[in-house]
Structure formats: C-alpha cells, structure tokens
C-alpha positions as CSV (number, residue, x, y, z in Angstrom):
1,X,-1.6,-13.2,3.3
2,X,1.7,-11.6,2.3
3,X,2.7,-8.8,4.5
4,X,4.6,-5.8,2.9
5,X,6.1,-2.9,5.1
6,X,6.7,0.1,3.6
7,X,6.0,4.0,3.7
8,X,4.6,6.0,1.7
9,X,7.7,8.4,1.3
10,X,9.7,5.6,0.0
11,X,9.5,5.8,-3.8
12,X,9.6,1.8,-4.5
13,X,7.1,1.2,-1.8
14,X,4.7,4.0,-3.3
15,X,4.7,2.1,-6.5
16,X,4.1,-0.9,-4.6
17,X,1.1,0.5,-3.1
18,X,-1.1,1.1,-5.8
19,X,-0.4,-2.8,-6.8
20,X,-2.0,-4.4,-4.1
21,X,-4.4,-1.9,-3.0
22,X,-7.7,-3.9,-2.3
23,X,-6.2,-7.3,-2.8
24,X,-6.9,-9.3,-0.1
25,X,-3.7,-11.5,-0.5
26,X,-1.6,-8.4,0.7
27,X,-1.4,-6.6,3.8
28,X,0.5,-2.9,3.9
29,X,2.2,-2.2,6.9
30,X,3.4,1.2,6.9
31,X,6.5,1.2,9.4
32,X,6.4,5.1,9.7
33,X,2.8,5.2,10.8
34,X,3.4,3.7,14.8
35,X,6.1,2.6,16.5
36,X,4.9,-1.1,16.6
37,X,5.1,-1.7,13.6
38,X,8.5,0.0,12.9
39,X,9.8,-2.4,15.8
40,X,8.6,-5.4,14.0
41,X,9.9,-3.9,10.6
42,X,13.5,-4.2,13.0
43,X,13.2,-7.2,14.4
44,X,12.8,-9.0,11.1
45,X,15.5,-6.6,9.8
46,X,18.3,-7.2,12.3
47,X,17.3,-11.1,12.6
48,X,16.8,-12.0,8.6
49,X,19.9,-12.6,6.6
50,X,18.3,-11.2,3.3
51,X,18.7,-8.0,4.5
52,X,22.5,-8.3,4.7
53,X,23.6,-6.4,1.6
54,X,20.8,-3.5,1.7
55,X,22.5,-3.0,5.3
56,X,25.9,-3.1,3.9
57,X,24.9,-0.4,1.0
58,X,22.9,1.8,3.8
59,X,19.8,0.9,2.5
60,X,16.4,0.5,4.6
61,X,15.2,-2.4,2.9
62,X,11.9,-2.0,1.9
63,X,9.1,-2.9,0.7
64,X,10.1,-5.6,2.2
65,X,8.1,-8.6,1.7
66,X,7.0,-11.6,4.1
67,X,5.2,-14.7,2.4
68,X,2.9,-16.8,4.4
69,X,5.5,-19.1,4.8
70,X,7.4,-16.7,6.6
71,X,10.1,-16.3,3.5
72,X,11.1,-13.1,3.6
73,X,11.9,-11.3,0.1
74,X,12.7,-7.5,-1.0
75,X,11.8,-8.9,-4.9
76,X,8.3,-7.7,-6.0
77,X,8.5,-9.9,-8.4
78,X,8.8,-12.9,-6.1
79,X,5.3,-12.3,-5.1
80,X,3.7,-11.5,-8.4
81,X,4.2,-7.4,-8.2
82,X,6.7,-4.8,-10.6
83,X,9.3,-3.4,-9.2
84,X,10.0,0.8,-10.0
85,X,13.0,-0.9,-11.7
86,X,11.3,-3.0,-14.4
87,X,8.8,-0.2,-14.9
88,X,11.2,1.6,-17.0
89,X,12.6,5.2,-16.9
90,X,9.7,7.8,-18.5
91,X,11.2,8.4,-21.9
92,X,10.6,11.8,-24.0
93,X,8.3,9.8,-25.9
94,X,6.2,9.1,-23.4
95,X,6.9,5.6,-23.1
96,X,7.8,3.5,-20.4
97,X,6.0,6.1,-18.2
C-alpha cells in the first residue's frame, strides 16, 4: 500500500484526494488531523534527502508519497496519479478545467 500524507487545505494534496479515494493501494494520511501522524510526516521529512530542495524553497513537501518499498517520492505521477500541474490551468473556454 502506498502511503500519501497530506491535508486537505493543501491545494495539490486536495487534487490528490479525490484520485485515490476508495482505492485500496493508497492510504491518506492527513498530517493536520493528530499530532502522530504530523510527527511521522517530520521524521521522514528531516531524515529523507528528497525533501532537500522543497526545504530549500520553503516548501512543506506534500503529498508526499511513500511506496511499499519505502521509496519516498513528491511525483504523483511516480505512482500512477496527476499532479494539479499536468491538470492544466481552467481556460476561458472551459478547457483544461
């Protein structure tokens, strides 16, 4: 199971959310919801190299993404999802919305 912390307030996690809801490969941890699971949101942050340039731009870095073997990834794509980036910007048209 891939584990994904997040929070709801986060604009790229909440278009996460809807992508994995009731898929059973995917568990959502939201790291606002108890302190437990912020800590281990921390841990993994301070310890896992892949964070380093989300740190250095001030950046939380989520969703944050933790495959079953343990890789750790901020890429949606990496684990078969769309990121808020690839979505596209909402265009007058209506497309890309």
């Amino acid at each position: 199971m891939i584990k994904v912390y997040g929070m709801p307030s986060c604009p790229y996690c909440a278009y996460i959310e809807p992508q994995i809801e009731n898929n059973p490969n995917f568990e959502y941890i939201d790291i606002g919801k108890h302190v437990h699971a912020l800590h281990e949101f921390l841990e993994l942050r301070d310890h896992n190299p892949v964070f380093e340039e989300y740190k250095a731009m001030g950046d939380v870095g989520i969703p944050c993404f933790v495959k079953e073997d343990g890789t750790v990834t901020l890429e949606p794509s990496e684990v078969g999802l769309v990121s808020l980036s690839q979505a596209g910007a909402c265009g007058i048209d209506g497309k890309g919305c």
